[in-house]
C-alpha positions in Angstrom: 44.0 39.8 -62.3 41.1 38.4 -64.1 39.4 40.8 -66.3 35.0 41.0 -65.6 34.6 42.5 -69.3 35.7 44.9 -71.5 33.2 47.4 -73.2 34.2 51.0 -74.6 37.1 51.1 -73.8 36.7 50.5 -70.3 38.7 47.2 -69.2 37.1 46.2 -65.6 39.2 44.1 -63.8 39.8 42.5 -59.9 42.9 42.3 -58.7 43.6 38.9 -56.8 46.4 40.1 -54.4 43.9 43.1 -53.4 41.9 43.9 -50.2 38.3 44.8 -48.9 36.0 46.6 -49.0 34.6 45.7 -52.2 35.9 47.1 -55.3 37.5 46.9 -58.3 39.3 48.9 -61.1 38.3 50.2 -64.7 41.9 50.9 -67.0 40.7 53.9 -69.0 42.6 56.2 -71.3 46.1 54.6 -69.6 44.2 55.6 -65.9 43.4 53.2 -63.5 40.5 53.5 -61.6 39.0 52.5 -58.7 35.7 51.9 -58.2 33.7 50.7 -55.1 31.2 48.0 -55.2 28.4 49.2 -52.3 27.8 51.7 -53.1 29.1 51.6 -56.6 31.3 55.4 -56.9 34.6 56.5 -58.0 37.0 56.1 -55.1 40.5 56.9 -56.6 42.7 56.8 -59.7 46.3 56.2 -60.4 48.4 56.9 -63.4 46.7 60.5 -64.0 44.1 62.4 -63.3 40.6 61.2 -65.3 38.4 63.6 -66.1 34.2 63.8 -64.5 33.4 62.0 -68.3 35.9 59.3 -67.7 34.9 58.7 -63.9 30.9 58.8 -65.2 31.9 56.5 -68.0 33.3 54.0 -65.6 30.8 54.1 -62.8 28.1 53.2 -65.4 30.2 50.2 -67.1 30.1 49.2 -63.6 26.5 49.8 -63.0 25.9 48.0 -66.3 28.0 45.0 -65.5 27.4 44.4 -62.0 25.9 41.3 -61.3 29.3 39.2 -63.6 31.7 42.2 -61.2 30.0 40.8 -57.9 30.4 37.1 -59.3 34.0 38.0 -60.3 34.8 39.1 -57.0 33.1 36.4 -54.6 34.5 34.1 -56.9 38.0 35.4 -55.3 37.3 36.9 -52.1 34.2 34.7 -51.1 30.4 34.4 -50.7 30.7 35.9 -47.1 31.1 39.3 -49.0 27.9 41.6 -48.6 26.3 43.0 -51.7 
């Protein structure tokens, strides 16, 4: 699962054995996000139950970082992906 970056605590990563539509997922505080791409919003979370700061935090490391999370995941998935 290559890791996009990691910045405040916030480790973005895309899973390579994952599926469409675009997304990927922020580990925060031992929770794993997940965060859609288009439009870029919190979709789900495993291990716990983050709170509306950690799902604001991780939207906007997205929305900071997401021209290298779109390269990151064409890179795996394929320039076919809309964006």
């Amino acid at each position: 699962m290559p890791k996009v970056v990691e910045v405040r605590g916030h480790a973005i990563k895309v899973f390579t054995d994952d599926h469409g539509p675009a997304h990927l997922h922020v580990l925060k505080q031992g929770i794993l996000l997940k965060i859609s791409l288009q439009p870029v919003a919190f979709v789900s979370a495993k291990y716990g139950r983050p709170s509306e700061h950690v799902k604001r935090g991780a939207i906007t490391v997205v929305q900071e970082h997401i021209d290298a999370c779109w390269a990151v995941w064409r890179k795996i998935y394929g320039e076919d992906t809309d964006r």
